[in-house]
C-alpha positions as CSV (number, residue, x, y, z in Angstrom):
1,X,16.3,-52.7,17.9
2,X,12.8,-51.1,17.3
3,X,11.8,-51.2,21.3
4,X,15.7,-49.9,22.5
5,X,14.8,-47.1,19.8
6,X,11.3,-46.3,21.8
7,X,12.8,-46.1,25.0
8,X,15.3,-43.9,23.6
9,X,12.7,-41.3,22.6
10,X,10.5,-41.9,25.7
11,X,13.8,-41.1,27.8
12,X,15.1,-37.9,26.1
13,X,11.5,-36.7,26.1
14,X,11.2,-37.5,29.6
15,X,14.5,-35.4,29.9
16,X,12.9,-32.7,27.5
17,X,10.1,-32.5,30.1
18,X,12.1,-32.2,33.5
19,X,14.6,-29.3,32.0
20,X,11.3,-27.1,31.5
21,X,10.1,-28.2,34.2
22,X,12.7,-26.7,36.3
23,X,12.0,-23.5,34.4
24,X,8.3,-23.2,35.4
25,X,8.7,-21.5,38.9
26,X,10.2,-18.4,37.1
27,X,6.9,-18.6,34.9
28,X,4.6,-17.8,37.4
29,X,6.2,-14.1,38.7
30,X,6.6,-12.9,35.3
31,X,4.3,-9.6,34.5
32,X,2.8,-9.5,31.1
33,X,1.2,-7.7,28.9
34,X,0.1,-10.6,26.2
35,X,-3.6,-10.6,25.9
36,X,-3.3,-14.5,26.2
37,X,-6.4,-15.5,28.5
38,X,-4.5,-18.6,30.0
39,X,-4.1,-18.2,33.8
40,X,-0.4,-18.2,33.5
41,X,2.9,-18.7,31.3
42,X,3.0,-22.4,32.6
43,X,-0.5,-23.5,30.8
44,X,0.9,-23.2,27.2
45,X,4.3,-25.0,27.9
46,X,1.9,-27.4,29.3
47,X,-0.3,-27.6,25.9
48,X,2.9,-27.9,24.2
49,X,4.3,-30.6,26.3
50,X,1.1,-32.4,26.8
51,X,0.2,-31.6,22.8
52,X,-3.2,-30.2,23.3
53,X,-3.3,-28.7,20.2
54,X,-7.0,-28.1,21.1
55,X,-6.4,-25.7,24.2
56,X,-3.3,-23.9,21.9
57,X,-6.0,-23.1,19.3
58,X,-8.6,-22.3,21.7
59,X,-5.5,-19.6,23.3
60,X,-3.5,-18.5,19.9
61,X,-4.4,-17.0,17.0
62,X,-3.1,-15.0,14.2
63,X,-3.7,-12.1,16.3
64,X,-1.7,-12.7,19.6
65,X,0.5,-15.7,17.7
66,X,3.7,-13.4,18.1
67,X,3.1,-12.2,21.9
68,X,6.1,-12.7,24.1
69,X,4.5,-15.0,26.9
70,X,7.5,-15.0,28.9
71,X,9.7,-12.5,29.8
72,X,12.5,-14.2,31.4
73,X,13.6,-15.2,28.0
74,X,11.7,-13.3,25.4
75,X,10.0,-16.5,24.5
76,X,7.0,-16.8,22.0
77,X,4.3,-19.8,22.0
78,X,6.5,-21.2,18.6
79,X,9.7,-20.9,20.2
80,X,8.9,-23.1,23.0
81,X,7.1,-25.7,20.4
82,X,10.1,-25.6,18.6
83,X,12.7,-25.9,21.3
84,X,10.2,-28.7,22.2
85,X,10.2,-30.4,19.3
86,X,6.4,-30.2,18.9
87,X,5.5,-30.9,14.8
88,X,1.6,-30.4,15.4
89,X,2.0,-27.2,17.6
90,X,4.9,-25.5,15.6
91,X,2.9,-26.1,12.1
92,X,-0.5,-25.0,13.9
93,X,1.7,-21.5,15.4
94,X,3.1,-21.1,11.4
95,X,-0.3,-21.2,9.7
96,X,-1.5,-18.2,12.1
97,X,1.4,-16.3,10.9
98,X,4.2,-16.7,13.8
99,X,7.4,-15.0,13.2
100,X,10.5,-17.4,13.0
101,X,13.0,-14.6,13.2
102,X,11.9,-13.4,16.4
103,X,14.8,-13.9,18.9
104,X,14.9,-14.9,22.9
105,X,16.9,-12.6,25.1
106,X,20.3,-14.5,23.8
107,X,19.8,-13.8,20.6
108,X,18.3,-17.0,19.1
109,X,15.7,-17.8,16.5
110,X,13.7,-20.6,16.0
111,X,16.3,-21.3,13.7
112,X,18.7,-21.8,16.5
113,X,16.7,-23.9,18.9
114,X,15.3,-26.5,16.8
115,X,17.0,-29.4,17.1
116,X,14.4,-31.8,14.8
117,X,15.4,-32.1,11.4
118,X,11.4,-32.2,10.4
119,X,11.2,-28.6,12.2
120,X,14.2,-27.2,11.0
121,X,12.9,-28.0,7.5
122,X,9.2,-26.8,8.0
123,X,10.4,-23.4,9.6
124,X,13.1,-23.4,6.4
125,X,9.8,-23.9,4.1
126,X,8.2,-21.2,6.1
127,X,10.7,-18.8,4.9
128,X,11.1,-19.5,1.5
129,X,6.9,-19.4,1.5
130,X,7.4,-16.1,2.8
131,X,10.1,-15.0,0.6
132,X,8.0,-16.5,-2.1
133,X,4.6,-14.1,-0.7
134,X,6.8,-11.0,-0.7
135,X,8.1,-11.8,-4.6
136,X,4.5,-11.9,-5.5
137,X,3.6,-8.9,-4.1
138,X,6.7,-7.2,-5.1
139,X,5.9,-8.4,-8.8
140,X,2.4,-6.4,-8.3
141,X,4.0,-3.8,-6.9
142,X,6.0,-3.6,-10.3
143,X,3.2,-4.3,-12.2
144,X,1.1,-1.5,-10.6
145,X,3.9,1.2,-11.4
146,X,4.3,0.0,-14.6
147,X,0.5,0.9,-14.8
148,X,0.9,3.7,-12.8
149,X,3.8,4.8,-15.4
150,X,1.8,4.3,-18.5
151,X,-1.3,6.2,-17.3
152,X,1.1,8.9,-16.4
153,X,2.6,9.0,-20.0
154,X,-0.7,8.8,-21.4
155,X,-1.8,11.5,-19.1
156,X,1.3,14.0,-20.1
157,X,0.8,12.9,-23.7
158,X,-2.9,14.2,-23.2
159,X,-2.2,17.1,-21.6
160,X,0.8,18.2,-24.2
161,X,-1.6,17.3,-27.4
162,X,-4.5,19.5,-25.1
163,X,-1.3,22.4,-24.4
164,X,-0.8,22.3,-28.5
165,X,-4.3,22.5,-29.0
166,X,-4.8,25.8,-26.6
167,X,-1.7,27.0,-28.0
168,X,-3.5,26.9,-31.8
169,X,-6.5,28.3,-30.4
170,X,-4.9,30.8,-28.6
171,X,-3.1,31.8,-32.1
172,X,-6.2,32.0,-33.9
173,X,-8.4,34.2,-31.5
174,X,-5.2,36.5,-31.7
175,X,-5.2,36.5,-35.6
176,X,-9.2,36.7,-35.1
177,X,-8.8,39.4,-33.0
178,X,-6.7,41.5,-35.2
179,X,-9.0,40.6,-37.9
180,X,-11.7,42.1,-36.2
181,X,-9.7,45.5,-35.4
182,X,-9.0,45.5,-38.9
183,X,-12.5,44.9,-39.7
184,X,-13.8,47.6,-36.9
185,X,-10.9,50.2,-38.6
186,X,-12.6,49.1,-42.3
187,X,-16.3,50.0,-40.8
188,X,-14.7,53.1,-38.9
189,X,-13.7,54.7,-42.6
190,X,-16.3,53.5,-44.8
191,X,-18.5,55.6,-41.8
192,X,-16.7,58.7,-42.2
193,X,-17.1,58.3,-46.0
194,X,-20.6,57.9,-45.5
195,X,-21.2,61.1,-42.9
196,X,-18.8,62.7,-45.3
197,X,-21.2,62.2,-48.4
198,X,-24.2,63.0,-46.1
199,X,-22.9,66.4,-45.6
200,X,-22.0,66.6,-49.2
201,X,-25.2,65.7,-50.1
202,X,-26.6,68.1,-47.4
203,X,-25.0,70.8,-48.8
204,X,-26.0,70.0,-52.3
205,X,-29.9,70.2,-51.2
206,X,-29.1,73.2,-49.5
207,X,-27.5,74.4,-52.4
208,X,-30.5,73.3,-54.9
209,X,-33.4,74.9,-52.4
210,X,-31.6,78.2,-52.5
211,X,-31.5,78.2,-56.1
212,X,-35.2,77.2,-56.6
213,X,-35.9,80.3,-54.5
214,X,-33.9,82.8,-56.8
215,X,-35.7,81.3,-59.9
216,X,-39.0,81.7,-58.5
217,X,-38.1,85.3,-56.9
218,X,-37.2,86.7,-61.1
């Protein structure tokens, strides 16, 4: 049972390889723009098939991990390891970041094409992780606004008790102010009074000189 199972795997994977296979000529003409540095599309199926996970990490990392490296069917590096049932390669291509809901040219994820139960798990995990990441940094989000929201009420709380503050301050230069007037009006008067009784007090020397002079003149 064990060796009819082995050949069974050895024969579809032998079948997985010929069908890409027949797909590599089309590699070859494709223009790209992917700042991959292999020579061609056909090196990474090769990796994959071949599961050189050594040459994959040597060619993809978290920067070019989502490049399109064949434009006959918008394929990326994880959806050929996944439509190739490659564990290694596809869990390698998630750690650096790869996108599972990219799709080919006919519409299909890496959803879509895997056809391994241990794949279709992983790339289910991989969404709930990131699902999970983008929780988290909602939650900070939140917790940042709430921040945000409570230095802002502090802030308006501050600046109303400073408002209430220049608003009594305000008051009481006015009510100083008119204190002063009133005080300048006080001084104003008592001066008058005071040039007044100079003149009185003028006249009354004027007065008393003139009468010395009469006295002395009888």
């Amino acid at each position: 049972m064990r060796f009819n199972k082995k050949i069974d795997y050895y024969i579809s994977y032998i079948i997985i390889i010929i069908k890409y296979l027949k797909m590599f000529s089309s590699f070859g003409s494709t223009t790209t723009t992917s700042p991959f540095t292999f020579s061609s599309t056909d090196d990474i199926k090769v990796y994959i098939i071949t599961n050189n996970i050594q040459k994959i990490k040597e060619k993809i990392n978290n920067k070019n991990v989502n490049n399109i490296i064949d434009r006959s069917n918008n394929y990326t590096a994880l959806h050929y390891a996944i439509s190739l049932s490659n564990d290694e390669i596809t869990e390698y291509l998630l750690s650096c970041g790869a996108n599972v809901d990219l799709k080919d040219k006919e519409g299909n994820d890496c959803y879509s094409l895997s056809r391994n139960k241990f794949l279709h798990n992983l790339l289910i995990k991989r969404k709930e992780d990131k699902i999970y990441e983008l929780q988290l940094k909602n939650d900070e989000l939140k917790n940042k606004i709430k921040d945000l929201e409570e230095k802002n009420n502090y802030l308006n709380k501050s600046a109303d008790d400073y408002i209430v503050k220049v608003v009594k301050i305000t008051s009481e230069l006015t009510e100083k102010r008119e204190e002063v007037i009133a005080l300048k009006g006080i001084i104003t008067k008592h001066e008058n009074e005071m040039n007044a009784l100079k003149r009185k007090l003028e006249d009354s020397d004027t007065a008393f000189t003139n009468l010395l002079k009469r006295q002395r003149k009888n």
